[in-house]
C-alpha beads as a LAMMPS data file, in Angstrom:
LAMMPS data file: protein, C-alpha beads

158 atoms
157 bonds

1 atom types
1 bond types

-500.0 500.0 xlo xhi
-500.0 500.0 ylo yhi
-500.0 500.0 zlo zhi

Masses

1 110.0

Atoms # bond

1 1 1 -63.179 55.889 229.702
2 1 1 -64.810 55.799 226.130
3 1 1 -68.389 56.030 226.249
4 1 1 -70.973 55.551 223.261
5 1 1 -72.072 59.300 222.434
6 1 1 -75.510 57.499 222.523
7 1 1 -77.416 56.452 225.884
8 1 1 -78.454 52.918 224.533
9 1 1 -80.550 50.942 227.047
10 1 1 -81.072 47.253 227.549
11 1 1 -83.304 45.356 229.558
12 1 1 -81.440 44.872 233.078
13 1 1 -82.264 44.425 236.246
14 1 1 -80.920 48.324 238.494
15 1 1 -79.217 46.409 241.109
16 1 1 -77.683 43.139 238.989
17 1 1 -75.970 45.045 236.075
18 1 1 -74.065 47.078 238.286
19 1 1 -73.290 43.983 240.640
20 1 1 -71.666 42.688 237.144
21 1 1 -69.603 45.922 236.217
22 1 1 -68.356 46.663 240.510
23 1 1 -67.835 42.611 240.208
24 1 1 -64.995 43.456 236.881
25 1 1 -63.944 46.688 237.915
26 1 1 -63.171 44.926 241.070
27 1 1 -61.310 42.080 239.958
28 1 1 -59.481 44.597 236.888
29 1 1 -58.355 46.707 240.244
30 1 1 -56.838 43.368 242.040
31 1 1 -54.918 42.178 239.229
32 1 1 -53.150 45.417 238.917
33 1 1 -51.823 45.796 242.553
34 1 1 -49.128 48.117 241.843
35 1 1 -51.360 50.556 239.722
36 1 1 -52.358 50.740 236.328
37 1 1 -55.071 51.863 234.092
38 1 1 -58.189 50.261 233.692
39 1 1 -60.360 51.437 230.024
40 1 1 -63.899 50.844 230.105
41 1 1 -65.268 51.145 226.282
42 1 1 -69.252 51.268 225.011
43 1 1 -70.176 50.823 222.087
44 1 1 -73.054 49.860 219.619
45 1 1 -72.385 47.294 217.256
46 1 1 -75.185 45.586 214.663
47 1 1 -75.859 41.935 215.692
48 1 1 -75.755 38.888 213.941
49 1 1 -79.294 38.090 212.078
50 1 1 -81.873 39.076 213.422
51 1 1 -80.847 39.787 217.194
52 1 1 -80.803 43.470 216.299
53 1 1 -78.017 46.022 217.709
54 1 1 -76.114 44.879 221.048
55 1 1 -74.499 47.220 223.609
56 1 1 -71.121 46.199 224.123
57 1 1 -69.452 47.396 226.851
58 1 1 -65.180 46.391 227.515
59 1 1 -63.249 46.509 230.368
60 1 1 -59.552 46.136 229.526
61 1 1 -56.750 46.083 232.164
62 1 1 -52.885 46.183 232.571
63 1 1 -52.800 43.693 234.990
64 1 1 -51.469 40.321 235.600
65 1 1 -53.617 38.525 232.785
66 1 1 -55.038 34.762 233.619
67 1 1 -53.064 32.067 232.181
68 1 1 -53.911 30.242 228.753
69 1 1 -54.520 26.922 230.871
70 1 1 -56.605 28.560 233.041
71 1 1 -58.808 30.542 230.992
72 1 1 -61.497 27.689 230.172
73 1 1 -62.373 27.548 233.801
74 1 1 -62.757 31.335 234.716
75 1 1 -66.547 30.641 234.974
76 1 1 -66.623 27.688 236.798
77 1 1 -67.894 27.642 240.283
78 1 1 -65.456 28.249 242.974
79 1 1 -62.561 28.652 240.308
80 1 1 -60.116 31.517 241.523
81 1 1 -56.447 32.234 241.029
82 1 1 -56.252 33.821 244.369
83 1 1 -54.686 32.234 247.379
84 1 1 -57.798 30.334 249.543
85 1 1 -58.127 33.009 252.142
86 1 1 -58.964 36.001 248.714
87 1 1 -61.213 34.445 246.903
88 1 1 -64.158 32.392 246.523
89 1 1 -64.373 31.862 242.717
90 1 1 -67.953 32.834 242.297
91 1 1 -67.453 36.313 240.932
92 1 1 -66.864 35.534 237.242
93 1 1 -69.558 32.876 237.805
94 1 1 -72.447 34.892 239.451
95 1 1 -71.848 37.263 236.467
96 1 1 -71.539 35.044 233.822
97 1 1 -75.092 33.761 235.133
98 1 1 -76.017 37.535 235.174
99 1 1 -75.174 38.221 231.698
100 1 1 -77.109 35.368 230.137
101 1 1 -80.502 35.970 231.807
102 1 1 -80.573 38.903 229.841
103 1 1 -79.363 36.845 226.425
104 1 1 -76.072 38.348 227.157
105 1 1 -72.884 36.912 226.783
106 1 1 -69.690 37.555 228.404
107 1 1 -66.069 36.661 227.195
108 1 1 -62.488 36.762 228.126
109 1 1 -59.624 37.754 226.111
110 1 1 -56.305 37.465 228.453
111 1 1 -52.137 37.029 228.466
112 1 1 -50.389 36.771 231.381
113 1 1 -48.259 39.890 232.768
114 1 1 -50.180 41.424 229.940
115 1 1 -53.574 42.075 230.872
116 1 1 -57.243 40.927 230.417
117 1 1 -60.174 42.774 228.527
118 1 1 -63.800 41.063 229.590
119 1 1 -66.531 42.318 226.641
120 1 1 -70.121 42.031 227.672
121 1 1 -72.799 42.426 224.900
122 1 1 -76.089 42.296 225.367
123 1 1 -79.521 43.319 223.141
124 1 1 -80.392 46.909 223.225
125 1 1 -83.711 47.588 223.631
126 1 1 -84.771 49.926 220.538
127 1 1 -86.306 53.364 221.220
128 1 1 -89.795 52.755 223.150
129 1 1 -89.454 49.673 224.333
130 1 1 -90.057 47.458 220.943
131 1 1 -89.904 45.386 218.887
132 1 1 -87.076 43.945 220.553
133 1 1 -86.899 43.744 224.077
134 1 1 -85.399 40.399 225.088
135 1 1 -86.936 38.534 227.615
136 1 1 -84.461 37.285 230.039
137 1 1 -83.979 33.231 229.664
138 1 1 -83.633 32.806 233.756
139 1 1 -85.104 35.209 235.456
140 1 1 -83.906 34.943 238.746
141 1 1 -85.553 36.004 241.928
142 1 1 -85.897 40.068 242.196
143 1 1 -84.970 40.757 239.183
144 1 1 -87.584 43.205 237.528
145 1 1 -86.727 43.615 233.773
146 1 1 -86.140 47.597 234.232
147 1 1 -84.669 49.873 231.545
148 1 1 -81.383 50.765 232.156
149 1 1 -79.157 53.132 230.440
150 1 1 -76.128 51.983 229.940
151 1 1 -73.694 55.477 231.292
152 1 1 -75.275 56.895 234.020
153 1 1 -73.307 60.043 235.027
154 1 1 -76.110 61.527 237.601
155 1 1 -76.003 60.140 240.746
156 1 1 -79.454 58.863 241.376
157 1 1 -78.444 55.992 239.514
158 1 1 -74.923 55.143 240.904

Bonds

1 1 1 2
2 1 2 3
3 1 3 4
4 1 4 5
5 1 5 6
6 1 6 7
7 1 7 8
8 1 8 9
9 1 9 10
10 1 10 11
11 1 11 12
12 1 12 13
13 1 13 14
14 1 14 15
15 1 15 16
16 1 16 17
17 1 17 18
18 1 18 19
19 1 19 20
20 1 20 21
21 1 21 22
22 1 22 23
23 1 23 24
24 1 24 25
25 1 25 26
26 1 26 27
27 1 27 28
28 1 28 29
29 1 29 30
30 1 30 31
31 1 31 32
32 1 32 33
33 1 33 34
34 1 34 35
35 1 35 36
36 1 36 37
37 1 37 38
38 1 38 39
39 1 39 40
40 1 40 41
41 1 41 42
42 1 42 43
43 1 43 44
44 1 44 45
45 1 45 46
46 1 46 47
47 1 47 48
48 1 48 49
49 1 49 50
50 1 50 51
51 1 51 52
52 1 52 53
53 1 53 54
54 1 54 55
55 1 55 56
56 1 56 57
57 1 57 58
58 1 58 59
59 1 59 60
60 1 60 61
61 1 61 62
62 1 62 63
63 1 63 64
64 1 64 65
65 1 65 66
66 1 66 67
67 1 67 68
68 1 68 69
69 1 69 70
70 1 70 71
71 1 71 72
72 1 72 73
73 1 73 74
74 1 74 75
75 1 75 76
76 1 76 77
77 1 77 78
78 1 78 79
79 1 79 80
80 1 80 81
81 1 81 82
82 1 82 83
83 1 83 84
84 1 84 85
85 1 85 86
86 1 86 87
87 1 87 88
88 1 88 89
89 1 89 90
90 1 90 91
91 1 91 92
92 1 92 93
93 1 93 94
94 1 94 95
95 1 95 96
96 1 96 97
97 1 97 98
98 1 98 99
99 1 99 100
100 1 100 101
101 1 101 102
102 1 102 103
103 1 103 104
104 1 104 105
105 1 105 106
106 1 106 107
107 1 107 108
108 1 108 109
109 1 109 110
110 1 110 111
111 1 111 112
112 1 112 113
113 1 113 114
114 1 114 115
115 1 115 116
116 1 116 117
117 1 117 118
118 1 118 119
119 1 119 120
120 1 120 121
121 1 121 122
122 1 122 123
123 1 123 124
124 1 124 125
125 1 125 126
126 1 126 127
127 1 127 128
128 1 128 129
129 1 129 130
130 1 130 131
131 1 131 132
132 1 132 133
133 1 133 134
134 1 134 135
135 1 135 136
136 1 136 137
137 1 137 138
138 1 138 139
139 1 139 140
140 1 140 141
141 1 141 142
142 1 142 143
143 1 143 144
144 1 144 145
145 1 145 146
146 1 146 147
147 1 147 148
148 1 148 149
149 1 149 150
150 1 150 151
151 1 151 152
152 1 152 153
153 1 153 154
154 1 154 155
155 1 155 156
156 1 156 157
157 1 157 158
């Protein structure tokens, strides 16, 4: 794991943003069923205009990678590459949905028996809660804007 030295936050909901990261880490593990190493990377990169800095956080995997047909449709509802009885294809499209209600955005960089790396980015809020915290574009039922740091290592907040 490579971690930002810093402890950027961004606006996130507690129990959503860690539904997205189990809801990678999950699907990193099942693509590498005979072992492997998953690297999950933070870092803080300057946005484009005037969205100010974004928190961009990788997960890269050794596993079987998604096929270049296939990769277009890794969002869609009820898309999966699993037999019918593993999956339900709403992972990658719950999360997706996640991602963007906090002006996130999520993409997929893949090759099969390769690997796949899934970067999220979203807007770090700047020190004190302004000028820039994002408001989320669909803010979905429970969700309560809450600072959230982006490596939590104490475990109140696992």
């Amino acid at each position: 794991r490579r971690l930002c030295p810093a402890r950027p936050e961004v606006l996130a909901d507690r129990g959503l943003l860690p539904q997205v990261f189990f809801n990678l880490i999950l699907n990193a593990a099942e693509a590498m069923p005979e072992g492997g190493v998953l690297r999950i990377k933070t870092l803080v990169l300057r946005g484009q205009g005037h969205q100010g800095r974004l928190v961009q956080i990788a997960f890269t995997d050794q596993g079987c990678g998604v096929a270049e047909e296939d990769l277009p449709k890794i969002f869609d509802l009820f898309f999966t590459t699993k037999p019918p009885s593993q999956g339900t294809g709403l992972g990658l499209a719950v999360t997706r949905r996640i991602i963007e209600s906090y002006n996130g955005t999520i993409r997929v960089e893949s090759r099969l028996n390769v690997g796949t790396k899934v970067i999220v980015s979203l807007p770090e809020i700047s020190a004190g809660g302004g000028p820039f915290p994002p408001t989320p574009r669909h803010q979905a039922p429970g969700m309560r804007g809450d600072r959230k740091d982006v490596e939590r290592n104490d475990p109140d907040h696992r």
